[in-house]
C-alpha positions in Angstrom: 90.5 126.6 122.1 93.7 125.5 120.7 95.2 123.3 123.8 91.5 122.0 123.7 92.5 120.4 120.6 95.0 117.9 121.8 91.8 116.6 123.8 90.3 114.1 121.5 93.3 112.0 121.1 93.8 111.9 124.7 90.6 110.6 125.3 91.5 108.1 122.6 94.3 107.1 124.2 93.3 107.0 127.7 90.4 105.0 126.9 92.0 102.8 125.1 94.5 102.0 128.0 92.1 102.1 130.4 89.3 99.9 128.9 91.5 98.1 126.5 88.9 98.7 124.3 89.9 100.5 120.6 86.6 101.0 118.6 85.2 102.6 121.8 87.8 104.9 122.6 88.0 105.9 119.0 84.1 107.1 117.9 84.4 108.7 121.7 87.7 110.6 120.3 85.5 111.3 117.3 82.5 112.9 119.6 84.9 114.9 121.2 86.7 116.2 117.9 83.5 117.2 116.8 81.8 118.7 119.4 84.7 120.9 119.6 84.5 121.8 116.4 81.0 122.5 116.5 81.6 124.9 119.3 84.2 126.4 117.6 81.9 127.5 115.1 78.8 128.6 117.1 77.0 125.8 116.2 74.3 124.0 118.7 76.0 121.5 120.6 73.1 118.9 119.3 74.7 118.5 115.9 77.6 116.4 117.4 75.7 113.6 117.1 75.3 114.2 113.1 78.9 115.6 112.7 80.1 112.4 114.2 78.5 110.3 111.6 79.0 112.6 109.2 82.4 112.5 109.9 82.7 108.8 109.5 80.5 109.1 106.5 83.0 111.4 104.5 86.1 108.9 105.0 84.5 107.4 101.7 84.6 110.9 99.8 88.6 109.8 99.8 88.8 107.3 97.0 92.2 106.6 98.8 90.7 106.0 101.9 87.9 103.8 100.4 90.7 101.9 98.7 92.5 101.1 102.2 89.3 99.8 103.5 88.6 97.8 100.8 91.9 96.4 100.6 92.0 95.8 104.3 88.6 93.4 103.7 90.1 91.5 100.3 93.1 90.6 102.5 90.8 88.7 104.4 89.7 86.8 101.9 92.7 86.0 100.6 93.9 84.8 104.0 91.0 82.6 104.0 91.4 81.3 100.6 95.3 80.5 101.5 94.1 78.9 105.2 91.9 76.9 103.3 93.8 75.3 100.7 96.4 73.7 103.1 98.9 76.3 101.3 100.2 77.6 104.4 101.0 74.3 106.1 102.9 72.9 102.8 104.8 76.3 102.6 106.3 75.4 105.8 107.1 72.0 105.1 108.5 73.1 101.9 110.6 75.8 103.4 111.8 73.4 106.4 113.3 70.5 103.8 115.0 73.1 102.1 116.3 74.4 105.6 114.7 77.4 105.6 112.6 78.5 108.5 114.3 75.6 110.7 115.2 77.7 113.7 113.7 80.5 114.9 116.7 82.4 114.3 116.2 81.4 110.4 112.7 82.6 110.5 112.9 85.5 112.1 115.5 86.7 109.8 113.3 85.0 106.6 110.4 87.6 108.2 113.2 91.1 108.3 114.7 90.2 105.2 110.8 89.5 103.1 110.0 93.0 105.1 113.4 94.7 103.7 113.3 93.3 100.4 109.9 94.4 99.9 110.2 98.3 100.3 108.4 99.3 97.4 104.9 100.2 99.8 104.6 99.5 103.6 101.0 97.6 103.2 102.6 95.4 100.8 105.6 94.9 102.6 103.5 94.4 106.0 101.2 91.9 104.4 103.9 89.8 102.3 106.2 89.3 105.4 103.2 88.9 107.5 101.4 85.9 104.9 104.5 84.4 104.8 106.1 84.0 108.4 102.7 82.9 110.4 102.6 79.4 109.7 106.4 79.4 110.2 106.1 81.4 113.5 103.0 79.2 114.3 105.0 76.0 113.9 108.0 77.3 116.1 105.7 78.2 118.6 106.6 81.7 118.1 104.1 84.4 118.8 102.3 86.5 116.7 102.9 89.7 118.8 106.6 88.7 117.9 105.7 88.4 114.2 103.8 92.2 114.5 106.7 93.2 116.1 109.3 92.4 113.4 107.0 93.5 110.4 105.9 96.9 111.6 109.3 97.7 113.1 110.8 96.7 109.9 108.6 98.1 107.0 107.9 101.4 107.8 111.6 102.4 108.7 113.0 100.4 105.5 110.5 102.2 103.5 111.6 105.5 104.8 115.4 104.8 104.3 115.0 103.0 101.2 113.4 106.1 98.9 112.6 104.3 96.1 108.6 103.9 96.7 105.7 105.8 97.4 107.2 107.5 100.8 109.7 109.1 99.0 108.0 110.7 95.9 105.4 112.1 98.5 108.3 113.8 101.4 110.2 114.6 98.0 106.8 116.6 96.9 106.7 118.7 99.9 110.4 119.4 99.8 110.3 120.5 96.4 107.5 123.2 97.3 109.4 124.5 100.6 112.0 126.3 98.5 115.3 124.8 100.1 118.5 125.5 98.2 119.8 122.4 96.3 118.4 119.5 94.1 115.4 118.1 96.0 116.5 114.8 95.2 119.9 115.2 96.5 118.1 116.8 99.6 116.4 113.5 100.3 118.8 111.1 99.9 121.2 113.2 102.1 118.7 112.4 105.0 119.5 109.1 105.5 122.4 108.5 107.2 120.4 111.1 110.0 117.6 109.1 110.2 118.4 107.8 113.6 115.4 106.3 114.8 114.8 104.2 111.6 118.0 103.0 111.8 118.3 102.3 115.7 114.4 100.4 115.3 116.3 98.1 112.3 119.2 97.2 114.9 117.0 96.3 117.0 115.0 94.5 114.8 117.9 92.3 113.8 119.6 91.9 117.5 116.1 90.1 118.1 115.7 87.9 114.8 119.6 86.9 115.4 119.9 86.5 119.4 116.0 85.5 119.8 116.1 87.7 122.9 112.8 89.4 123.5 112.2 91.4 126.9 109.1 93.0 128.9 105.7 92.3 127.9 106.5 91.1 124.3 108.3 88.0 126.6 105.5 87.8 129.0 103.2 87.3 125.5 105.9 84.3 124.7 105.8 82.5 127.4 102.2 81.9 127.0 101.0 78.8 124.9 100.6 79.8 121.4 97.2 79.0 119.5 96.7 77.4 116.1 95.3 78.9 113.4 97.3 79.0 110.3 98.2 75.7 110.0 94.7 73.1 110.0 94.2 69.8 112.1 93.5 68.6 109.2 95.3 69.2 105.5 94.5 68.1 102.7 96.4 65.5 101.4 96.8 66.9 98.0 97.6 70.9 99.0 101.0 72.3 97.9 102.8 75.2 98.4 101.8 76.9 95.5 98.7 77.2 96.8 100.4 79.9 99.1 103.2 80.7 97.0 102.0 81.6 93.7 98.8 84.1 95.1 101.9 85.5 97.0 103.8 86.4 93.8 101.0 87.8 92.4 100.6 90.2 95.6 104.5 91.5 95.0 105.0 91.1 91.1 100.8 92.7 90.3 102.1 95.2 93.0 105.2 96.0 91.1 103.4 96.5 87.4 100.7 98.6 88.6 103.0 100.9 90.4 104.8 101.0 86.8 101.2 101.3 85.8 99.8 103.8 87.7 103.1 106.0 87.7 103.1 106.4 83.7 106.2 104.2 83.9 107.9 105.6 87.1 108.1 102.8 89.8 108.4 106.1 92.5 105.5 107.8 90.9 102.9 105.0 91.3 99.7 105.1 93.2 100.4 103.3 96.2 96.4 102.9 97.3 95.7 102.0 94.2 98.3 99.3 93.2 97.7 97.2 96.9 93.7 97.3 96.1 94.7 96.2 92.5 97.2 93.6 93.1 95.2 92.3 96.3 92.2 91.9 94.4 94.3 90.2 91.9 95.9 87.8 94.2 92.5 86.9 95.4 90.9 85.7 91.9 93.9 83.8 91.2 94.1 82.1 94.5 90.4 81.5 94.2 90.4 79.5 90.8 93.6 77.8 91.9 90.6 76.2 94.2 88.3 76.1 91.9 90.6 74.3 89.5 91.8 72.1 92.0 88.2 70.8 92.6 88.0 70.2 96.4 85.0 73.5 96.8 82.3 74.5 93.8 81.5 78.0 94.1 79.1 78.8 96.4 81.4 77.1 99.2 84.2 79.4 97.9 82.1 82.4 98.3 81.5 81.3 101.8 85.2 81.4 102.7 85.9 84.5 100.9 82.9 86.3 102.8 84.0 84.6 106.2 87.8 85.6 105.6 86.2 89.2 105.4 83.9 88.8 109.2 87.0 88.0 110.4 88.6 91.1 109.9 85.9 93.4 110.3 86.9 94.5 113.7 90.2 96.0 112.5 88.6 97.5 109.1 86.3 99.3 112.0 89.5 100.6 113.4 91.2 101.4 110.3 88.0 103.3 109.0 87.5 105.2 112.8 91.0 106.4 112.8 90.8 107.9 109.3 87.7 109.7 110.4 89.9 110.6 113.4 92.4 111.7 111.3 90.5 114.2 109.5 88.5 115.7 112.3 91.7 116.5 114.0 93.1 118.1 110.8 90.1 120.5 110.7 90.6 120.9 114.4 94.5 121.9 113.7 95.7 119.7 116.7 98.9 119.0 114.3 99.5 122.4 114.0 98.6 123.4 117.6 101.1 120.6 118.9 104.4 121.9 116.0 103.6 125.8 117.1 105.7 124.0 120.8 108.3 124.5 118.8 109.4 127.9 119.3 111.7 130.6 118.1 113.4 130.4 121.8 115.1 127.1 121.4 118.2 127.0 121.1 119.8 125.9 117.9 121.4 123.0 119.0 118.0 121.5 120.2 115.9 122.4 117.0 116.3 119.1 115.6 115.3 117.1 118.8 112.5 118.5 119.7 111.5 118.6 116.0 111.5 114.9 116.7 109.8 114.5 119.7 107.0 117.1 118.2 107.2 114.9 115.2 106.5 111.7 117.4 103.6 113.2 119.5 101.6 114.7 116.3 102.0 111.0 114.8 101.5 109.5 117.8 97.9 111.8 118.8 97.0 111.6 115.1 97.7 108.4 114.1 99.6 109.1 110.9 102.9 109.8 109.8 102.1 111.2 106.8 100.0 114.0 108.2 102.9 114.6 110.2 105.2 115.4 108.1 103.1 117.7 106.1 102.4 119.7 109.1 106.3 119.6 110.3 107.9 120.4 106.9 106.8 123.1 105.8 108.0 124.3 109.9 111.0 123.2 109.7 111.7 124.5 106.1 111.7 128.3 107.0 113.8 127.5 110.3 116.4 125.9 108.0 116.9 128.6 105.8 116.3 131.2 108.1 118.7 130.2 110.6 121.4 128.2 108.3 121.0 124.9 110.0 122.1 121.7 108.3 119.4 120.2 105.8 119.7 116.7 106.1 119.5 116.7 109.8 116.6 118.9 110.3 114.2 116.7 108.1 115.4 113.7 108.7 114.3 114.5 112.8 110.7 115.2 111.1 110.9 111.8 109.4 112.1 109.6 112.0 109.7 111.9 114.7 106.7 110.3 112.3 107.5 107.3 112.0 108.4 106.7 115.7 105.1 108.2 117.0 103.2 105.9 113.9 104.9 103.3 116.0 103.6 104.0 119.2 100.0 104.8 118.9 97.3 103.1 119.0 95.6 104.7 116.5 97.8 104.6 114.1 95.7 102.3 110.5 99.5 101.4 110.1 99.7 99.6 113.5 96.3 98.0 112.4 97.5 96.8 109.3 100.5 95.5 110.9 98.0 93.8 113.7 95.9 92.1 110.4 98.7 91.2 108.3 100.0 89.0 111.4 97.1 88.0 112.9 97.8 89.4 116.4 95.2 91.4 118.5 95.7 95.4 117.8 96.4 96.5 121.8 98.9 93.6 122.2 100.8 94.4 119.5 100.7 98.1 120.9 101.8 96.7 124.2 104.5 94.2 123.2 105.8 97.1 120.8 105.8 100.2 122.8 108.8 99.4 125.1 111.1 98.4 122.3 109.6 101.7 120.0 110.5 104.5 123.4 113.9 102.9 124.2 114.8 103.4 120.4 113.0 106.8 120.5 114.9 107.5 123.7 118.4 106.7 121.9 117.8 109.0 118.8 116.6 111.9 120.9 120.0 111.8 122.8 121.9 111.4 119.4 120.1 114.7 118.0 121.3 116.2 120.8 125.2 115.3 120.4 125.2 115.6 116.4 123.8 119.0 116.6 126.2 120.2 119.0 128.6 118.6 116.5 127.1 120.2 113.3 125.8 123.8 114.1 
């Protein structure tokens, strides 16, 4: 049964590709998981059809998981709220007459730096670079699988880097409990300078924000006509940037205190799922009176944006809710575990660390989180590193960068949904545009595993 368990997310995956259809090919990834599981424990094959919902049901036992879901329909609203009030269109202007923005290298590099700057939690970061840059993007006829691009290839590998958040009080949780020699702290830092793949994704990030060079599909999706839909026919002749501006600062600054808040004081200690719902929520009342006060909709019409801004999203919360139920079938399944037992005590040393990557990428990518990955992968690679002597640093920073990288390229993946929401680009195209860029930087730090591990053991 346990190669049958990498079964689900290929059917996922295949479907996806092959019917370019994502809500599909995940409740059939779902059906699969489950029936396996079922099998697995001698139960009558007629209860997949219960487990399955079931399964979907039990997403909302996680109060984390609910949180996500929620969030991801509130940042519909507030899109809508901002859309409506003419705040994205006089951002822009605002931002061009003070030569911001003017160029597309300008607001590229506006997007990397918002995404860089903000490394406090992913979501955030994904959603503040994303909120700010599509009208910008919109009005240099940029495309939003360009804007995806740049926020998801940015976020997660500057939140990963920069330890300071929510990423690093969880990876410094499990190394604590894995018994490695050293401060724990010192451990983690230490990983950085290894952490190839966020740091190749970053370069290439920033050769494309400076030269404006973009290559296979992602410049097939540019040289298409790009829509409208940030930035009104029609504005009103009174909005102002605040209108975008101030909910904004509410997002990062409401984000800040209740990660103070929820952390008893300590910044890394916050609640990440907590604080976005919180400060999103937040942003959303404010940005609603500032409408309200500003007397162009009563309330009832207000409600009707809000509620719209949410239909809008609700294919992607569907995603984002599927591949949590996803997430957790394969869990009990043990494909993560099936798929790290490849790496085996006949390696040689010298490739321990690659293929702790690549196993790293294709649990993240089959699973659809990083996360997950790297509490299957640590506490693997733990053992081997004191066991066999090999060099700390090295050896976990190939299971971070392996999670993030697969996070990157899979479909499945509520990060790459996110990313998809926040800038407004359709979920497979985003995949598409972002997949060569994601295996040619994946490529590159599997080959520079190889040559620093000859170097250092």
């Amino acid at each position: 049964m346990h190669w049958m368990s990498v079964l689900p997310p290929l059917v996922a995956i295949l479907v996806v590709f092959w019917r370019k259809e994502v809500i599909g090919a995940l409740l059939l990834a779902i059906v699969t998981s489950e029936l396996l599981i079922t099998l697995q424990m001698g139960d009558s094959v007629a209860l997949t059809f219960t487990a399955t919902i079931e399964r979907i049901v039990a997403v909302f036992g996680s109060p984390s998981n609910t949180r996500i879901l929620i969030f991801s329909l509130l940042v519909g609203s507030l899109l809508a709220y901002i859309r409506e009030s003419g705040g994205v269109a006089a951002t822009v202007e605002a931002l061009l007459a003070r030569g911001l923005g003017r160029t597309r290298r300008s607001a590229s590099l506006l997007t990397v730096g918002t995404g860089v700057i903000i490394f406090i939690e992913s979501n955030l970061s994904v959603l503040t670079a994303g909120i700010l840059s599509r009208g910008l993007f919109e009005k240099l006829g940029m495309s939003r699988a360009r804007l995806a691009y740049f926020i998801d290839s940015t976020c997660a590998p500057v939140c990963i880097l920069i330890l300071l958040n929510g990423w690093g009080a969880y990876v410094l949780g499990m190394i604590e409990q894995q018994g490695i020699p050293g401060s724990s702290v010192v451990t983690l830092w230490s990983t950085v300078p290894y952490n190839f793949y966020a740091l190749v994704t970053l370069s290439f990030v920033f050769y494309t924000a400076i030269t404006g060079k973009v290559y296979g599909p992602l410049k097939a999706v540019e040289q298409r006509p790009q829509g409208h839909l940030d930035i009104p026919q029609h504005v009103p002749s009174n909005s102002k940037a605040r209108f975008m501006l101030v909910p904004l600062a509410v997002l990062v600054f409401g984000m800040i205190a209740f990660m103070i808040g929820t952390g008893n004081g300590d910044l890394t200690q916050g609640d990440g799922s907590k604080s976005v719902l919180y400060a999103t929520a937040l942003a959303c009342v404010v940005a609603y009176f500032m409408l309200l006060l500003s007397r162009r909709q009563n309330h009832h019409q207000l409600v009707k944006v809000g509620f719209k801004g949410m239909s809008e999203l609700l294919p992607l919360v569907t995603i984002v809710l599927l591949s949590l139920a996803l997430g957790s079938s394969l869990r009990e399944l043990g494909t993560g575990l099936f798929l790290a037992s490849l790496v085996g005590d006949f390696l040689p040393l010298y490739l321990i660390a690659p293929m702790l990557f690549l196993v790293g990428a294709i649990v993240s990518f089959t699973t659809g989180t990083s996360w997950g990955t790297f509490a299957i992968l640590i506490p693997i690679a733990a053992p081997m590193i004191i066991a066999l002597d090999l060099p700390v640093p090295l050896i976990l920073a190939a299971v971070l960068g392996g999670g993030v990288f697969g996070d990157h390229c899979s479909p499945i993946s509520d990060s790459t949904a996110v990313s998809a929401l926040a800038s407004g680009c359709d979920l497979l195209e985003h995949v598409k545009t972002q997949l060569p860029y994601a295996l040619v930087a994946g490529g590159i730090t599997f080959i520079l595993y190889i040559i620093v591990s000859l170097i250092m053991i």
